[in-house]
C-alpha positions as CSV (number, residue, x, y, z in Angstrom):
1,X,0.0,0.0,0.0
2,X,2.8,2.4,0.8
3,X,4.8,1.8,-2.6
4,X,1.4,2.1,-4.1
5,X,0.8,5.5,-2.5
6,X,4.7,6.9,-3.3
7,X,3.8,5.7,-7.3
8,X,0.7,7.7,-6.7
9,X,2.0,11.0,-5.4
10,X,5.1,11.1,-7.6
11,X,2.9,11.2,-10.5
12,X,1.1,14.2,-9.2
13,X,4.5,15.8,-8.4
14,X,5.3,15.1,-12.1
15,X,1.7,16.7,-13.5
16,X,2.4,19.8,-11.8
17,X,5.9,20.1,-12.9
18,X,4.8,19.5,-16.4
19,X,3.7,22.7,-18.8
20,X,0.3,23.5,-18.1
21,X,-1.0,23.2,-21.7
22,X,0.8,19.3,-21.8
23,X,-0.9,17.9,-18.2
24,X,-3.4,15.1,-19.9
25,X,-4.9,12.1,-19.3
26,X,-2.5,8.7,-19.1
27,X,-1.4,5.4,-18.3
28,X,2.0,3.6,-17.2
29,X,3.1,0.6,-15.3
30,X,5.8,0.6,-12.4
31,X,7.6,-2.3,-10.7
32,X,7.8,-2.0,-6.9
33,X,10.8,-3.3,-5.0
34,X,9.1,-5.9,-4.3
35,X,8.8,-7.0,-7.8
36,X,4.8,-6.5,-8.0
37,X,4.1,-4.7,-11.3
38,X,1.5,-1.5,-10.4
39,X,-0.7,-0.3,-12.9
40,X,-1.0,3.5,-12.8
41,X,-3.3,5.8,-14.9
42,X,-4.7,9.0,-14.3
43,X,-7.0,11.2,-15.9
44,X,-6.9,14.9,-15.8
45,X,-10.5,17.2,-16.1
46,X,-10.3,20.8,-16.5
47,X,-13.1,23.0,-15.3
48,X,-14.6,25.1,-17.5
49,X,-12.6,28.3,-17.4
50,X,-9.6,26.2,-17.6
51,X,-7.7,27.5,-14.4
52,X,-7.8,24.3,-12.4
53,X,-7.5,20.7,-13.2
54,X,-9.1,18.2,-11.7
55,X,-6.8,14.5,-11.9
56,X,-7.6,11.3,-10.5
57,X,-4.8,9.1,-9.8
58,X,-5.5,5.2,-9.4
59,X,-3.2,2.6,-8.8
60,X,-4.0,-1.5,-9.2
61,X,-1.8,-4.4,-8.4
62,X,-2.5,-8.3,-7.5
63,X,-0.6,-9.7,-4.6
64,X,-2.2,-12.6,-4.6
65,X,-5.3,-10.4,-4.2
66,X,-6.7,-7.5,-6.2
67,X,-5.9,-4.0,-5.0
68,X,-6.6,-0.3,-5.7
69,X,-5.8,3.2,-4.0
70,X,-7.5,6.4,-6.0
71,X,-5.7,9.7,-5.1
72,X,-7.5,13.1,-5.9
73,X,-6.3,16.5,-6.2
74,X,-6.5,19.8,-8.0
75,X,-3.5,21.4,-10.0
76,X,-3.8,25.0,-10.6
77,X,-2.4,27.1,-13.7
């Protein structure tokens, strides 16, 4: 859960270091130290005025179970 949560907020960290008119929806897949493979897309909204952007973050991996963590935030211009 914590590796899954560190994948999670580095990719925010990265979206608001990136040029505001290149911040868009994705996908990519990261291996833990562990060796699980976490699947991490996110998908970026902007309101209508276009100063703030909603993204959703959500991470999945199987450790023998099925598992998800969704982290939410706002970036603004």
């Amino acid at each position: 859960m914590t590796e899954a949560a560190t994948f999670a907020q580095d990719r925010l960290e990265e979206l608001r270091a990136t040029p505001w008119t290149m911040i868009t929806t994705g996908s990519d897949t990261r291996q833990g130290a562990t060796g699980i493979v976490y699947t991490r897309s996110w998908e970026v909204v902007p309101n209508t005025a276009d100063t703030l952007r909603t993204v959703a973050i959500t991470l999945s991996w199987n450790d023998r179970v099925s598992h998800s963590i969704r982290l939410l935030s706002v970036i603004g211009q």
